[in-house]
N, C-alpha and C positions, 0 to 999 in steps of 0.2 A: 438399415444402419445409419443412412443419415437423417434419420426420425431422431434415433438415441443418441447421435452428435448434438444434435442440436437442444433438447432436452438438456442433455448435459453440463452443455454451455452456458444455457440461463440458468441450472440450477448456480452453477460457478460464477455465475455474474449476479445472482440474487446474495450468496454465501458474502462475497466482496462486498456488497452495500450497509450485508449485517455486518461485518468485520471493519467498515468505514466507521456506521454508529457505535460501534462499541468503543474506537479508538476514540471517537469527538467525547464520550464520555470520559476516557481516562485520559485524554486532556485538559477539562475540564477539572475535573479530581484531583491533575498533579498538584493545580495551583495549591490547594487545601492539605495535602497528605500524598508523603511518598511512597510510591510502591516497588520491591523489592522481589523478583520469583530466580531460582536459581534451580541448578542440578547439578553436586558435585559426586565426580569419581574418581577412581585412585589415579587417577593418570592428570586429572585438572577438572576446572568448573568453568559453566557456561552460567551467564544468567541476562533479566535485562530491569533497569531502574526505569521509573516514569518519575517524572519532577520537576516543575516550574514549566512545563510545556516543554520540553525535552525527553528523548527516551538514548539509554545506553547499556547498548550489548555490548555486552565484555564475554573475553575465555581469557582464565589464567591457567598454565604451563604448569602450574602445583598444584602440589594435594594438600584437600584445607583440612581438617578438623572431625568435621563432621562429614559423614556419605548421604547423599541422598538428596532430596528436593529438600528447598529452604524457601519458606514466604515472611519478612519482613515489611511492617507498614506502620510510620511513623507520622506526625504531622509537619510539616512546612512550616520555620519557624520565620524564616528570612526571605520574606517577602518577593520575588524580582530579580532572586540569584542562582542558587543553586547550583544546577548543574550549567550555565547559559559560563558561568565563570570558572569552573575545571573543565569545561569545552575549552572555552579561550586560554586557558594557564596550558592547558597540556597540548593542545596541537600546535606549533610553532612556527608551521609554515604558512598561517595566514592565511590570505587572499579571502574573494566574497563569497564562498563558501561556508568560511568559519561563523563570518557575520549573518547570513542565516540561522546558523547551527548545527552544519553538516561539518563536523569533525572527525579526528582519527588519531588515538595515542597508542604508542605503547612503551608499558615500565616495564624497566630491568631493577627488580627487589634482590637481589642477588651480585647485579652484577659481572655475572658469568653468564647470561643467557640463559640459564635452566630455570628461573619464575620469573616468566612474562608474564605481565600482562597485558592485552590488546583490547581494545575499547574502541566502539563506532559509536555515533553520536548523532542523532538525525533528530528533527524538531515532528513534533507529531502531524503536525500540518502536510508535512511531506510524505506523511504513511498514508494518511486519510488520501490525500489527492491519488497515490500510486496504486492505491484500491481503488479510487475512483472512477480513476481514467479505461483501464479496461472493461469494467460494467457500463458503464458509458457508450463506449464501442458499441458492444454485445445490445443494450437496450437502442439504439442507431438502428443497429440492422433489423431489430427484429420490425423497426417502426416500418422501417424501409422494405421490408418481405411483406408485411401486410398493406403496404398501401401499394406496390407491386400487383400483388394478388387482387383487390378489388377495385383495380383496372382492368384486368384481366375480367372480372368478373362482369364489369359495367359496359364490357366489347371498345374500353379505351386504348389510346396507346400507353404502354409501361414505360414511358420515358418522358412526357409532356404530358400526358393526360387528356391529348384532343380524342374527339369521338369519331370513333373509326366503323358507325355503322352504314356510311354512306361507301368508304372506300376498304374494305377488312384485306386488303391486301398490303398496305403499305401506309403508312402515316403522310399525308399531305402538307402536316406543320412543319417535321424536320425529316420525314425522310424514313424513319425506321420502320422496318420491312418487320409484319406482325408475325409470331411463332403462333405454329399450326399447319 
């Protein structure tokens, strides 16, 4: 069982590294051409924009028009703005969060609460990292189990690496008592 933990782990830490390159590539792309994927049902729509190096998830609270998945992709006419300036028009409360581009709106088209829409706002830089950081981890340990192992292997200690063929009961550099 912890054969197939661990397999499993790196395949989910290999998945995140391919899901990092992919996102440096749609950030790359926002700059050129915006990209649009949605899914609307009778009850509301989810979707998310990439654009000037920004990305934004939205769910609006109505039913649009059309049902179903929707992919829109248009070119960047305006250089430098985009979405970095309906980040900062719509989220009001500021602080250096915004100035990243970690924002958060939401409109009342109605005015009664019944078509929201709500909007998150994250710069792609910050996806790429939060994929990164946990493969990161995961490729750590795995360094850290195999250089473990062949100290183990070479009769060292697993913890400093002194050579424990003169004393195999206990480490003489710092102390640590050998498993076995």
């Amino acid at each position: 069982m912890r054969r197939f933990i661990r397999i499993f782990l790196d395949a989910v830490a290999v998945l995140l590294v391919v899901l990092a390159l992919a996102m440096t590539g749609l950030w790359r792309w926002s700059y050129s051409t915006a990209q649009y994927v949605g899914w609307t049902g009778v009850s509301g729509w989810r979707g998310g924009l990439s654009m000037t190096g920004l990305l934004r998830f939205e769910h609006g609270t109505f039913a649009m028009d059309k049902l179903g998945l929707s992919h829109v992709s248009y070119p960047v006419t305006n250089h430098g703005a985009g979405l970095w300036e309906e980040a900062s028009a719509r989220d009001r409360r500021g602080g250096w969060l915004k100035r990243i581009g970690v924002a958060y709106s939401s409109i009342d088209y109605g005015n009664e609460g019944r078509q929201m829409r709500y909007a998150v706002y994250l710069p792609h830089w910050a996806v790429v990292v939060g994929l990164l950081v946990p493969a990161s981890v995961r490729f750590w340990m795995i360094v850290l189990r195999r250089r473990v192992a062949g100290r183990r292997g070479r009769n060292c200690c697993v913890v400093c690496g002194y050579d424990l063929r003169a004393t195999p009961g206990r480490c003489p550099e710092c102390g640590t008592v050998a498993a076995g």
